[in-house]
C-alpha positions as CSV (number, residue, x, y, z in Angstrom):
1,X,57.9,119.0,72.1
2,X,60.7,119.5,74.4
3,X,61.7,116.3,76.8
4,X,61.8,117.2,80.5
5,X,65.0,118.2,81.9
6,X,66.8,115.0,83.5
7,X,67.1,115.3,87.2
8,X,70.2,115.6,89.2
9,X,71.2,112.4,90.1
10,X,73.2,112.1,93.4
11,X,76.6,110.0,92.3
12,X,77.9,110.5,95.8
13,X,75.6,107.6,96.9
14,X,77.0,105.1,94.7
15,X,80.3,105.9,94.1
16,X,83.5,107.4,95.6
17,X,83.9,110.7,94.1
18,X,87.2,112.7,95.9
19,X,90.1,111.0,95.1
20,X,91.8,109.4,97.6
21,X,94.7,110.2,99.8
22,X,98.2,108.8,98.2
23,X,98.7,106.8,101.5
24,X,95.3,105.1,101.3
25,X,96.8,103.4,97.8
26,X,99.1,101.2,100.3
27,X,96.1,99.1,101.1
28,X,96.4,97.7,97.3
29,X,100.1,98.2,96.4
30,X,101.4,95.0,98.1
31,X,99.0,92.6,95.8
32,X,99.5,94.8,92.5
33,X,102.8,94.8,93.4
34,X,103.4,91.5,93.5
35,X,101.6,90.6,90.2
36,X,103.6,92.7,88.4
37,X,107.0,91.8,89.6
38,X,105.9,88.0,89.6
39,X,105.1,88.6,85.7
40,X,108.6,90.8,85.1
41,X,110.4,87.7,86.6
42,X,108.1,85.0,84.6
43,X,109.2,87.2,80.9
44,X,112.5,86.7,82.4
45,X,112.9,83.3,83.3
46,X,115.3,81.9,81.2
47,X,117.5,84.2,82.2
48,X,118.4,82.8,85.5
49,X,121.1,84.8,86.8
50,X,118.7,87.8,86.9
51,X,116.1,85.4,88.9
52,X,117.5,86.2,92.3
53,X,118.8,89.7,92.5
54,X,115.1,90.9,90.8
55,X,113.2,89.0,93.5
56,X,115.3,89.7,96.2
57,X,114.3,93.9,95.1
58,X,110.6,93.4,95.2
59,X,110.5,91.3,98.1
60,X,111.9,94.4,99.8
61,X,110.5,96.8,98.5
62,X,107.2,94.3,99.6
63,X,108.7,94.9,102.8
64,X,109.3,98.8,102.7
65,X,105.4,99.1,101.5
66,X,103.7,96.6,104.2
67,X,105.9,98.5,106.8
68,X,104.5,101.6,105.5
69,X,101.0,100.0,105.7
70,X,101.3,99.2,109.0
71,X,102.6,102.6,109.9
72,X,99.4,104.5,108.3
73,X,96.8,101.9,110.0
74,X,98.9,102.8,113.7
75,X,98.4,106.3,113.0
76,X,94.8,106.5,111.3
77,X,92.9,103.6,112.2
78,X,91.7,100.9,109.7
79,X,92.3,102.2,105.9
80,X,89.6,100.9,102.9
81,X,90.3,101.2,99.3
82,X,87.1,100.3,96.7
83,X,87.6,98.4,93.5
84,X,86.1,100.8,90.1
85,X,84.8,103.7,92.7
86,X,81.7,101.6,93.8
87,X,80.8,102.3,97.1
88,X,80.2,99.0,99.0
89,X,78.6,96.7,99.5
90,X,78.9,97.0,95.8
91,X,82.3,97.6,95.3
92,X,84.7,95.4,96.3
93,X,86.6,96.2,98.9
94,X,90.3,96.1,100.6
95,X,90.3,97.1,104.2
96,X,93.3,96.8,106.4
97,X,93.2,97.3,109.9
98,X,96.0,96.4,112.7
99,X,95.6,92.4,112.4
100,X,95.6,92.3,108.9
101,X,98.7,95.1,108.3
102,X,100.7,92.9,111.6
103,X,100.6,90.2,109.4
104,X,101.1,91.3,105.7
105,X,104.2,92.6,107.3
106,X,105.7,89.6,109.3
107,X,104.5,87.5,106.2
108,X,106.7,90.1,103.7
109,X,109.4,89.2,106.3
110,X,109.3,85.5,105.5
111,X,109.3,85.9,102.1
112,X,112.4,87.9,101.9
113,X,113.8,85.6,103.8
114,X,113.0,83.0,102.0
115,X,114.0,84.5,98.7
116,X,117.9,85.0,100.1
117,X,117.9,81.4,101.1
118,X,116.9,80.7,97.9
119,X,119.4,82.7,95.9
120,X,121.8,79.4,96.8
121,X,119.7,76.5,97.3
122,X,117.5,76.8,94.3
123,X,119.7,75.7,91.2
124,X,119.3,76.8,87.5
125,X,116.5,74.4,86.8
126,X,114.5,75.4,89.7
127,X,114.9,79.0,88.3
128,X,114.1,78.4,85.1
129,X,110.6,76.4,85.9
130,X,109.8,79.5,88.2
131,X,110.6,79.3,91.4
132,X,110.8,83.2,91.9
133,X,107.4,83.8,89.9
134,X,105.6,81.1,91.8
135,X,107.0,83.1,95.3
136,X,105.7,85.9,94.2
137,X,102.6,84.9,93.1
138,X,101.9,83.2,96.2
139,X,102.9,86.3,97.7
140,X,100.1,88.0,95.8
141,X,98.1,85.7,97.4
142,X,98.9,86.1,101.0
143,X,98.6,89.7,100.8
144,X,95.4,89.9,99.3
145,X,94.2,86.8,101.5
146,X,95.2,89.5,104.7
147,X,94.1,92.9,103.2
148,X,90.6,92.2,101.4
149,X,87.4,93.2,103.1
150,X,85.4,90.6,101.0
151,X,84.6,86.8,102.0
152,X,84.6,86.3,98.0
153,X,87.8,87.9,97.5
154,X,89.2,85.7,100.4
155,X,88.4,82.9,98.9
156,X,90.0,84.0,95.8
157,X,92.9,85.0,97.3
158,X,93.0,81.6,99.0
159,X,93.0,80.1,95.3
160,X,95.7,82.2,94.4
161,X,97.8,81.2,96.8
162,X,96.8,77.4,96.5
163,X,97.6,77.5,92.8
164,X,101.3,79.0,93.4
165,X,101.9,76.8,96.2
166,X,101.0,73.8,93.5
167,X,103.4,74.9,91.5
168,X,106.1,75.5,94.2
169,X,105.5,72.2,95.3
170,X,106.2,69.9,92.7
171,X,109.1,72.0,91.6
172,X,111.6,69.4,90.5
173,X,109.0,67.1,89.3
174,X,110.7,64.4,91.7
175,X,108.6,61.0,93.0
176,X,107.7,62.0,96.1
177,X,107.1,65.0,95.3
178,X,104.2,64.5,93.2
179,X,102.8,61.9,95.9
180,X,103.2,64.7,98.6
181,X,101.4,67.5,95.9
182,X,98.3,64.9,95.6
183,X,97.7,64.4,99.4
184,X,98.2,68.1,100.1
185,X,95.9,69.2,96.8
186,X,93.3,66.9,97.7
187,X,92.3,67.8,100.9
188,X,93.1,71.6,100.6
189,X,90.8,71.3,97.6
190,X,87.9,69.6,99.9
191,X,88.3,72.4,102.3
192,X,88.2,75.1,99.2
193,X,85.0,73.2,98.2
194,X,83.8,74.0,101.4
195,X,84.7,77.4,101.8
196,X,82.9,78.5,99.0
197,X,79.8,76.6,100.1
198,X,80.1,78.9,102.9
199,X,80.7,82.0,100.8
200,X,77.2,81.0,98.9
201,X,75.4,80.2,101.9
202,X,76.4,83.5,103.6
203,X,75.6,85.6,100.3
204,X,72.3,83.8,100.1
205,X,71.3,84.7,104.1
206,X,72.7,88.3,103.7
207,X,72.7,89.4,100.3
208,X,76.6,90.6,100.7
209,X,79.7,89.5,101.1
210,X,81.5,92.9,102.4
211,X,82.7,91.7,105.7
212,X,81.4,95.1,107.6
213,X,77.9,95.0,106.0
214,X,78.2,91.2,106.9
215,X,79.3,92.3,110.8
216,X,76.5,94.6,111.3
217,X,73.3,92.6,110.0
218,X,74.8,89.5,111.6
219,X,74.3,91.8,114.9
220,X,71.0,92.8,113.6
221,X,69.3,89.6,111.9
222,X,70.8,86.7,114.3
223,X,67.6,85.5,115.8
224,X,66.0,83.0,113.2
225,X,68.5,83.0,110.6
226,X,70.7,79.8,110.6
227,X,74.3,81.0,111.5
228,X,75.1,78.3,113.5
229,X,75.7,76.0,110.4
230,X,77.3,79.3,108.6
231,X,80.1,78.9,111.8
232,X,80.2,75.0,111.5
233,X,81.3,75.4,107.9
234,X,83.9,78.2,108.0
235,X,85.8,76.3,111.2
236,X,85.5,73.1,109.4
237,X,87.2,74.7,106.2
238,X,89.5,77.3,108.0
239,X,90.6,74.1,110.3
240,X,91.3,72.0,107.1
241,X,93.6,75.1,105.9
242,X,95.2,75.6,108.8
243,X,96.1,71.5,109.8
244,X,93.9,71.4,112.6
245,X,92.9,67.9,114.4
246,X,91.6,65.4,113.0
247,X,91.8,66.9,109.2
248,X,95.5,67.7,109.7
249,X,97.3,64.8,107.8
250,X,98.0,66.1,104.6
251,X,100.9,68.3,106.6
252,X,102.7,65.7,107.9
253,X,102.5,64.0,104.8
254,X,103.1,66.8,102.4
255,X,106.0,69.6,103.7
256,X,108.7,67.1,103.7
257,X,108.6,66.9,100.0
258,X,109.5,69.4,98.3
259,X,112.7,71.7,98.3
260,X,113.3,73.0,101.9
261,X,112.8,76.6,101.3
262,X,109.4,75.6,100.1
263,X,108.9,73.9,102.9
264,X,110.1,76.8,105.1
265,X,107.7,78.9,103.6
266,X,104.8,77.2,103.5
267,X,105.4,76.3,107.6
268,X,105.5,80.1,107.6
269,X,103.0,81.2,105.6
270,X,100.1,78.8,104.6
271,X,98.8,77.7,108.2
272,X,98.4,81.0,109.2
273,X,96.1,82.4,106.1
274,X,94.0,79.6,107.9
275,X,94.2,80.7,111.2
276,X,93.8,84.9,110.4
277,X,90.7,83.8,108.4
278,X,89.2,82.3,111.1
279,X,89.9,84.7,113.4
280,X,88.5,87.2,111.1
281,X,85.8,85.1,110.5
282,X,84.5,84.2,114.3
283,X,85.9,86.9,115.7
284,X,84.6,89.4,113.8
285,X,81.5,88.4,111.5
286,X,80.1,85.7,114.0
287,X,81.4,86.0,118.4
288,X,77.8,84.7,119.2
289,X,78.5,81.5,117.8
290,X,82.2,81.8,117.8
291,X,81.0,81.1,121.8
292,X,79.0,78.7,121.1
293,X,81.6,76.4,119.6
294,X,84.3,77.5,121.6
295,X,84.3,74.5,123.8
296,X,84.6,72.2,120.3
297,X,87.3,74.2,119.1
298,X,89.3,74.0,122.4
299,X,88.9,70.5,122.2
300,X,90.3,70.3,118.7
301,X,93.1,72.6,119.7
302,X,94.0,70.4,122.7
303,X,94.1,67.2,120.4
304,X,96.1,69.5,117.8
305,X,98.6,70.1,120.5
306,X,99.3,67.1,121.7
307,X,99.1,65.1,118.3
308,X,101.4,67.2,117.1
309,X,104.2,66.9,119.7
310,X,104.0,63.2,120.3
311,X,104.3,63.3,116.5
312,X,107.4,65.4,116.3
313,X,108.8,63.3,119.7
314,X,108.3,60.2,117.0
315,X,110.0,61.2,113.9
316,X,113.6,60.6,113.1
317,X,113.7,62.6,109.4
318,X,114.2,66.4,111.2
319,X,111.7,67.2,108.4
320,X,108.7,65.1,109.2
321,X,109.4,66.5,113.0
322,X,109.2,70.2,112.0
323,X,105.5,69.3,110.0
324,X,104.3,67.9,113.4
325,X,105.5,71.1,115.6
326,X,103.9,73.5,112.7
327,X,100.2,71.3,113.8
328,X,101.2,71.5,117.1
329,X,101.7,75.2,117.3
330,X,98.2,75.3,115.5
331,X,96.8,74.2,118.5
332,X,98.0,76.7,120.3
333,X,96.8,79.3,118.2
334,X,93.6,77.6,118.0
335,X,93.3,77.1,122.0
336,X,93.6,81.5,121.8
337,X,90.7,81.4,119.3
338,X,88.5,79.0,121.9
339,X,89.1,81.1,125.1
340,X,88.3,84.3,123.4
341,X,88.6,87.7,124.8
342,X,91.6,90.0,124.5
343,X,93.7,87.5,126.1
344,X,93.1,84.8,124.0
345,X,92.7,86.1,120.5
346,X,95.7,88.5,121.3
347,X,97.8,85.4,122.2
348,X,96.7,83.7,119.0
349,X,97.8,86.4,117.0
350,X,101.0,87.3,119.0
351,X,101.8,82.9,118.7
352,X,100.4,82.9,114.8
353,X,103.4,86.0,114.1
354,X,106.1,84.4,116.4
355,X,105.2,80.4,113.9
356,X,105.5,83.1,111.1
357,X,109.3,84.0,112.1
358,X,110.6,80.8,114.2
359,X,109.1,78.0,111.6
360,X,110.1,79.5,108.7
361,X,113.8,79.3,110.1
362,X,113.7,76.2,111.9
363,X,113.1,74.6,108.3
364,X,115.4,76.6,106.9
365,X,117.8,75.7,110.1
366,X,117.3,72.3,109.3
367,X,118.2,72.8,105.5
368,X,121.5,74.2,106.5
369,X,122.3,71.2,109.2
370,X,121.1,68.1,106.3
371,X,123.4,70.1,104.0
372,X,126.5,69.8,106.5
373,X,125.8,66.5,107.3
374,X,124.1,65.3,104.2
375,X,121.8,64.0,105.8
376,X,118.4,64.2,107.9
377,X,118.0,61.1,109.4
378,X,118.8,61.4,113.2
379,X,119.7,57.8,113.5
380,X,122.8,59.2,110.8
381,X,123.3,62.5,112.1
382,X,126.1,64.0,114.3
383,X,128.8,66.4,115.1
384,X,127.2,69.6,113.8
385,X,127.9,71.6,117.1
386,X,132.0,70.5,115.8
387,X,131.6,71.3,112.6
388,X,129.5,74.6,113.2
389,X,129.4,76.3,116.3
390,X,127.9,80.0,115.2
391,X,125.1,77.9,113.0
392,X,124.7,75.4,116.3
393,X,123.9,78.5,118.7
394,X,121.4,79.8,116.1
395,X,120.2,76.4,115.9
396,X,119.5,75.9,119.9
397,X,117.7,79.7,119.9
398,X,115.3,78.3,117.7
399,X,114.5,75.3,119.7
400,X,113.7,77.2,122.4
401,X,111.7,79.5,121.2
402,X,109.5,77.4,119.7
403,X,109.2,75.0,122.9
404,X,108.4,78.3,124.2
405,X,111.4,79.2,127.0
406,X,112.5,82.8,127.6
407,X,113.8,84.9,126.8
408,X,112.3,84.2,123.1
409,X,109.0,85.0,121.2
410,X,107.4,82.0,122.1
411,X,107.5,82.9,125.4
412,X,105.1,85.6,126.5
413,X,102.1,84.5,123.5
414,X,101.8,81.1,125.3
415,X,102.0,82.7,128.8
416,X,99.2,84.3,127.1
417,X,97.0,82.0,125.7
418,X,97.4,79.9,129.3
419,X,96.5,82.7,131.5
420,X,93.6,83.5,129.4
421,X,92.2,80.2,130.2
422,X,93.6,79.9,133.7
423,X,91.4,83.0,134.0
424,X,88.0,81.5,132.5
425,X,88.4,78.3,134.0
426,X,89.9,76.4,131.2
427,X,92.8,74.7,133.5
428,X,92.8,71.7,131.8
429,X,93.5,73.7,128.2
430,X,96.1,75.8,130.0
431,X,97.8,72.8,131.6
432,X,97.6,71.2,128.0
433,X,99.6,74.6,126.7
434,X,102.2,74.2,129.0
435,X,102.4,70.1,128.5
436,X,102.7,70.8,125.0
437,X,105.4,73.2,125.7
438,X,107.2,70.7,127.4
439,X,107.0,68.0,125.0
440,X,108.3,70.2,122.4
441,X,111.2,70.5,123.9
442,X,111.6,67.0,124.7
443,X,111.3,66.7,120.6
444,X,113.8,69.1,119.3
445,X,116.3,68.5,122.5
446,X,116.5,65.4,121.0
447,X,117.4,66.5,117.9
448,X,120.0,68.9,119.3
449,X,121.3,65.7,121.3
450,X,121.5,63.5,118.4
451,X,122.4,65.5,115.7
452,X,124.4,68.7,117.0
453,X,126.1,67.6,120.2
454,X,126.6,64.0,119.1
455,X,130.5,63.4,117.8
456,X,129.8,62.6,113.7
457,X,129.7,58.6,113.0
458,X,130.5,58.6,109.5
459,X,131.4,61.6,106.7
460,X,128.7,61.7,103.9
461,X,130.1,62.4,100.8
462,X,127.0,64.6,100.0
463,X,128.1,66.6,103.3
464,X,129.3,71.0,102.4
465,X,132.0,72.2,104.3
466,X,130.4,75.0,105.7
467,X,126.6,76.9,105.7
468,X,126.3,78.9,102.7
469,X,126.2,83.0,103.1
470,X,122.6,83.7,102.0
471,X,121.1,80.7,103.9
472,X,123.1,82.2,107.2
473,X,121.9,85.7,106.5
474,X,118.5,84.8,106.4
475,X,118.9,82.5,109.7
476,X,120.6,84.8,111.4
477,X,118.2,87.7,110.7
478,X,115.0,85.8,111.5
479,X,116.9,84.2,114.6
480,X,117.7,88.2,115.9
481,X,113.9,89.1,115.3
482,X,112.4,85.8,117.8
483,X,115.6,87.0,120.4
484,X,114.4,90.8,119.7
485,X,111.0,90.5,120.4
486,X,111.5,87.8,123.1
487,X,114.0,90.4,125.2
488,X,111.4,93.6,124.0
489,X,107.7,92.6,123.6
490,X,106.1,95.3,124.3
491,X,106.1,97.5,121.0
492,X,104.7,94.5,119.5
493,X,102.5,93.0,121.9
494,X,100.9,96.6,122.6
495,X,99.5,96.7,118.6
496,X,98.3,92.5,119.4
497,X,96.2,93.9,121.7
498,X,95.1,96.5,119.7
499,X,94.6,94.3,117.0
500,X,92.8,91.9,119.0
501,X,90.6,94.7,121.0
502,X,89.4,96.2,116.9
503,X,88.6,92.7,116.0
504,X,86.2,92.1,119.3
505,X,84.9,95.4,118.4
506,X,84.7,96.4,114.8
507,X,83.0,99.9,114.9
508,X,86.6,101.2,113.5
509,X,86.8,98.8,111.0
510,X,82.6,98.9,109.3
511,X,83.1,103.4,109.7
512,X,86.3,102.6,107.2
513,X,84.0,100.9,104.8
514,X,80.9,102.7,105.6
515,X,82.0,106.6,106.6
516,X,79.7,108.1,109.1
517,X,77.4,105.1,109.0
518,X,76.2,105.4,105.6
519,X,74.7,102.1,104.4
């Protein structure tokens, strides 16, 4: 007896059958990219005059391909790529759109940066126990953290990262350093815990974890399902991540550890995974009770300020200062998320790119001046602006940009932030911007004061003679990007508001995942 003919089965439901575009393979390239240089450089490690050049190449080309990211997402709207051809929410998914490509980019920035400091500072050792494999795994991390469309593969990403900057850490395998890896594991680890209590919770309410499927039946289901202790969770861990008031100790007590490249990039990098995934999060998946709690988040962001600059105001090691004005610029970018609108959220995400650039080289600022000195006690210090005038000018740009003075970056994102509240009646947040502002200054003036205009005390025999040539390159180029977007804005601040305007209103960004509304 014959068996009945099979019928047709319709594959273009399930899966992605046209192959896609060459550019669309940008959305993924930065991660796999990463991965596979990181494991080039970890076969090669004991070869460590290789360690720096080979970095230094994929870090750029990093750079070349996020660039190239950002410029398909500026011409054709968000991009989404699906793991093994499954259509979501089924596949997993990578979807870039403005936000997330603005800071892939400024984040490949930093690390390039960060890997020509390094090409001095880090010695053989360092090298051999992989410093460059660890960057560029973290790397991995970052990326993937700012170009996956799933909550799950967020919180992976945010282990990837976690594990790398472990490593990166207690590089050296120093004292202090393992007491500053313990404090900074164990409460990055609660707020992990955390996170992925959320993840389970959400997946159990909705029954996905694609953040467009996740947008939409949010929209539809709200009434009667429990969000409101979904949104407690995620800002509890996202404000753990990102060294928000009162869970923002481990910073403080952590950065100053390790080598001061690490440092610099984890002030440049870390914090704001935090803060983009709760943007993303409240933002996008949850603005009803993003509202709801806005008033406790601008409370937390006003205590983050202002802990954080009387904290800086107090310190005398320039390291332990730089930790408090990375929380304090938190705040700020946390007072954008509590205000809401295009205003705010565009002045958190114009502030989180211009902490990106100006903290990254204010540690690596500071490196430089403890090097000349050999020191970084400000009771010790003195006579840098003698000893280095070029390095000294660089040095005073920074300060004011991140105290927020024109003509610098961290000018017009706080102007932002404070007019944004200004304009909803927040005065008492906006005058807390502009205190903050204020104190800041009064923090790193003093350090300028003490330690650059200051005549020397006393020669330390641990003191070099003058700044090394890739720690000034990399200085000098971050230093021209805060003065170049301080003096032109408006190329930048016109994809913010974008950015901010497709994160309000995600339509563009659930039609990339779901192409003419099929769900």
């Amino acid at each position: 007896m014959a068996a009945p003919a099979a019928s047709a089965i319709d594959l273009s439901r399930a899966l992605v059958l046209a192959p896609p575009p060459v550019a669309d393979w940008l959305v993924i390239l930065p991660v796999a990219w990463c991965l596979l240089s990181g494991a080039v450089l970890l076969m090669l490690r004991k070869d460590v005059r290789l360690q720096p050049p080979l970095a230094i190449a994929a870090l750029s080309v990093l750079l070349m391909l996020d660039a190239l990211l950002l410029w398909r997402v500026v011409e054709g709207g968000p991009v989404t790529m699906v793991m093994g051809r499954w259509l979501p929410p089924f596949g997993i998914a990578f979807t870039v759109d403005l936000a997330g490509a603005l800071f892939a980019l400024f984040s490949a920035i930093v690390a390039l940066a960060g890997g020509l400091y390094a090409a001095e500072s880090i010695d053989a050792s360092g090298r051999r126990y992989g410093f460059y494999p660890f960057l560029l795994l973290l790397m991995a991390g970052v990326s993937g953290a700012f170009l996956t469309g799933d909550i799950f593969n967020l919180y992976v990403w945010f282990e990837v990262l976690l594990i790398s900057s472990f490593g990166l850490l207690v590089l050296g395998s120093e004292p202090k350093q393992i007491d500053g890896a313990i404090k900074y594991a164990f409460l990055n680890l609660v707020a992990t815990t955390l996170f992925l209590i959320a993840v389970g919770y959400l997946y159990g309410l909705f029954g996905t974890l694609n953040m467009a499927d996740i947008a939409v039946k949010a929209a539809e289901r709200r009434p009667g399902l429990p969000l409101m202790t979904l949104a407690v969770l995620f800002v509890l861990a996202f404000g753990m991540k990102a060294a928000a008031f009162p869970v923002n100790f481990w910073l403080p007590a952590s950065y100053h550890t390790p080598r001061i490249v690490v440092s610099a990039l984890f002030a440049g990098l870390l914090t704001k995974v935090g803060i983009y995934a709760l943007i993303r999060v409240m933002v996008m998946l949850f603005p009803v009770e993003g509202d709801a709690l806005s008033f406790l988040i601008a409370v937390a962001a006003a205590a983050t300020m202002i802990f954080g600059a009387l904290g800086a105001i107090g310190q005398s090691d320039t390291r332990r200062l730089l930790g408090y004005l990375v929380i304090s610029g938190i705040g700020v970018m946390l007072a954008g998320v509590a205000v809401g609108g295009p205003g705010g959220i565009g002045g958190a995400l114009f502030y989180a790119l211009h902490s990106m650039v100006v903290m990254t080289a204010l540690y690596m600022a500071t490196g430089i001046a403890g090097r000349l000195s050999g020191v970084f006690d400000l009771n010790r210090a003195g006579g840098l602006y003698g000893r280095a005038a070029f390095f000294s000018a660089l040095s005073l740009v920074l300060f004011l940009s991140v105290s927020g003075m024109p003509p610098f970056s961290g000018f017009w994102p706080k102007v932002m932030v404070a007019k944004a509240a200004i304009d909803i009646g927040a005065w008492w947040l906006a005058a807390t911007v502009l205190a903050t502002g204020f104190l800041t200054m009064i923090a790193v003036g003093r350090v300028w004061a003490l330690a650059y205009w200051r005549p020397e005390k006393t020669a330390s025999e641990a003191a070099d003679p003058a700044p090394r040539a890739s720690a000034m390159l990399s200085l000098s180029a971050l230093v021209a990007l805060t003065v170049a977007i301080g003096l032109y804005p408006d190329p930048l601040l016109q994809q913010i508001q974008a950015a901010a305007s497709l994160l309000a209103e995600p339509s563009a960004y659930v039609n990339s995942v779901f192409p003419q509304g099929a769900r």
